[in-house]
N, C-alpha and C positions, 0 to 999 in steps of 0.2 A: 783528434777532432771527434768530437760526440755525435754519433747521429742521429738522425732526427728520427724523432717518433712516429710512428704510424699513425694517424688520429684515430681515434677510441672508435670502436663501429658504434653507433645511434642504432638505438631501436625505434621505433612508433611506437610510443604509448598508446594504450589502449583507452578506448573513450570512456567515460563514465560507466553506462548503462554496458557493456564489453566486458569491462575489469568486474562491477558486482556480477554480470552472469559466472564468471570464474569463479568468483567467491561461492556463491552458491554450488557450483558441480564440486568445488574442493571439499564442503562442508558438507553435502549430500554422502561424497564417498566415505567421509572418514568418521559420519554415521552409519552406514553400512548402506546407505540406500543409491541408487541411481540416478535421480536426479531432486532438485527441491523447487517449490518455487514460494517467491515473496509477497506477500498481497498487504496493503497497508489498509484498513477499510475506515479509517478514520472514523466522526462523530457525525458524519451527516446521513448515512445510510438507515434505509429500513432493512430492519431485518426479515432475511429470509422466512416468510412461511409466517407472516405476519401483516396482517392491513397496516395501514398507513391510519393515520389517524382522523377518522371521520369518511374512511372510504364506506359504501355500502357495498361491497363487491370483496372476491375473493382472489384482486389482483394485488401485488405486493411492485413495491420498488425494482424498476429494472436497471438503475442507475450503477452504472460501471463500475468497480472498486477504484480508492482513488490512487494506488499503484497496485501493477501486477506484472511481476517478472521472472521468469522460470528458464531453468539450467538447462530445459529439454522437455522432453514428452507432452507435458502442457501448452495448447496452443492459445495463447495468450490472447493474441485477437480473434481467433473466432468465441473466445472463453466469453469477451468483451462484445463483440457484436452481435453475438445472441443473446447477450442479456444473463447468460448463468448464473448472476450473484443474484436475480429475485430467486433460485432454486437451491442454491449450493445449504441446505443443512449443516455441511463441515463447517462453513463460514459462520455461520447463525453461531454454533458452537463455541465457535474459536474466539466469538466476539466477546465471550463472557467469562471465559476459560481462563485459569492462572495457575494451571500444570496441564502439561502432554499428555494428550493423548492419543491410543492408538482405530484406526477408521477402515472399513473396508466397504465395499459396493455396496452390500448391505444393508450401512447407515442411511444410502440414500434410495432406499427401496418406495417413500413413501409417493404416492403417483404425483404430487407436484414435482418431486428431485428426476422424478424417469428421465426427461432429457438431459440435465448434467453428468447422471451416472449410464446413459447409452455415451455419452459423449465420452468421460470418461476409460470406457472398456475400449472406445476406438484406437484410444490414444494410449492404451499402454499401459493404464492407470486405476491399478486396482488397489491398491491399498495402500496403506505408511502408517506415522508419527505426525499430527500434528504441533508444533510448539508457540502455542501464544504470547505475546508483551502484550501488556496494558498501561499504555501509554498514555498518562495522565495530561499531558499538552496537547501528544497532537492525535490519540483516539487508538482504537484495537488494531495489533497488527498480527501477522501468525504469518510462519515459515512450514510447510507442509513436504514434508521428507517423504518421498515415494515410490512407488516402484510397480514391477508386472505381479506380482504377487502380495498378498493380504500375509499380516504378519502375524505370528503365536501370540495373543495377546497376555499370557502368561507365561513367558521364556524367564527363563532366568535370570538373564541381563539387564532385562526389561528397567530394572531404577539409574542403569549405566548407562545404558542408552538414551533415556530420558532424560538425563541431565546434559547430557554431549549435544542432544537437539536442543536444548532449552537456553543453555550458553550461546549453541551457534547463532540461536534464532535470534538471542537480543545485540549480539554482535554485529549480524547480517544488518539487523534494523537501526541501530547506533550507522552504520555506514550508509545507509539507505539515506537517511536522516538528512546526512552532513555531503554527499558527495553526485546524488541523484536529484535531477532538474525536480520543481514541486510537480502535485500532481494539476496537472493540464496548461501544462507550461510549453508541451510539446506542440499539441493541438488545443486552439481557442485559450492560453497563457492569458495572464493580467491586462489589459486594456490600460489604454491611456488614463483612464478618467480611472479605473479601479485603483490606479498607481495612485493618484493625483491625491484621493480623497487619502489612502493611506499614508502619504509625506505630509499632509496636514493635520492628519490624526498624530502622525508621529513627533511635529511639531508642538503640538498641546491643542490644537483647535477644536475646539467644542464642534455636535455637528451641526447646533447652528452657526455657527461661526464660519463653517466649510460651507454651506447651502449659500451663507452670503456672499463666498467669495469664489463659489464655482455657479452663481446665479440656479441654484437648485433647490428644491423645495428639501425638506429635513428629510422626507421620506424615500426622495430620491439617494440622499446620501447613502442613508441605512440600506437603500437597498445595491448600493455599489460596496458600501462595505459586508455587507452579507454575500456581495458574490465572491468577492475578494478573499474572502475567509476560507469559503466551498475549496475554492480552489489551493487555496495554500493545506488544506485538510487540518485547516484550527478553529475550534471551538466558539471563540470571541474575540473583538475588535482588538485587544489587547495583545493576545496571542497571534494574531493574524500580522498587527505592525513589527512585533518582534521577530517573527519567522521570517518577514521580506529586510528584514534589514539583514539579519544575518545572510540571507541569502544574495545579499546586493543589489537587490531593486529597489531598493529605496535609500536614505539617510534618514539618520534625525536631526540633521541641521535644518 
């Protein structure tokens, strides 16, 4: 008589946002640093350290990156509730950037950055590698490798390590992409009506055609699908109905 099996132990899968923090502390170590974190800042953000267009005034966008998630040291939401992306200069950087580079306190000596680089030094985080994508769908994203100490910006290693971060970081963001909720999906996600106008758009419907059949004016369309877009962190209607179908909030039947 054969006996019977033991049934295989189950583990718990880890959730989404769980398994990329792993990914990240894995990719942080085996660049040499302690911890990383992921900021996606898409195409709707102003940049740091810059007006807004037709401000009179020397306040800048304090509008949240549209992901940020970090392996450790970085405190993600107070990063977010204080507004740090109108100060972060590293970000400003990273948005235009299309090789690593390396950053220490320093960089953000100028008296707008004071509050992210006291915030910063509270947390542990005085310096890294930052490694940028330019993400031509869905906007600039950068992985920031870091740690308690500022790095030799002339080591030796320096093009070895640079490339190890520069891999991790479009790996990180390919799975970012495809496996992490969009960005404000968590809090204030797609609305009914932002859904609605984009299964019509996705059908072929003009957006007078949707205004008539969601009794709305054209403008109000445009402006459900401009919010709809914000939040999926794509660029145009186009890109906006693609991104939710992949991600199964919509069809295109």
């Amino acid at each position: 008589m054969i006996p019977a099996r033991a049934p295989a132990a189950t583990e718990t899968p880890l959730d989404p946002q769980a398994a990329f923090r792993a990914s990240l502390a894995e990719a942080a170590g085996a660049c040499g640093f302690a911890n990383a974190a992921y900021m996606h800042l898409g195409y709707r953000l102003t940049r740091a350290g810059q007006n807004p267009e037709g401000s009179r005034d020397d306040s800048v966008s304090t509008e949240a990156p549209g992901m940020l998630v970090s392996s450790g040291g970085l405190d993600e939401t107070l990063y977010r509730k204080r507004g740090y992306l109108a100060f972060d200069l590293l970000a400003a950087r990273a948005a235009e950037a299309f090789t690593p580079f390396c950053w220490s306190l320093a960089d953000l000596a100028a008296p707008s950055a004071r509050p992210l680089a006291r915030a910063f030094e509270a947390w542990g985080v005085r310096g890294g590698v930052i490694a940028p994508i330019q993400d031509s769908t869905a906007g600039p994203a950068f992985v920031n490798f870091f740690g308690p100490a500022p790095l030799e910006p002339s080591s030796a290693d320096r093009e070895i390590r640079d490339a190890q971060a520069l891999l991790a970081a479009v790996r990180l963001h390919a799975a970012a992409r495809t496996t992490l909720p969009p960005p404000g999906s968590a809090e204030g996600g797609l609305n009914a009506r932002e859904i609605h106008v984009l299964r019509l758009a996705a059908q072929g419907l003009t957006e007078m055609e949707t205004a008539t059949e969601l009794r709305l004016s054209r403008r109000g369309v445009q402006f459900h699908l401009s919010r709809a877009g914000a939040k999926l962190a794509t660029p145009n209607k186009t890109a906006a109905v693609a991104r939710a179908i992949s991600l199964g909030l919509i069809t295109s039947q």
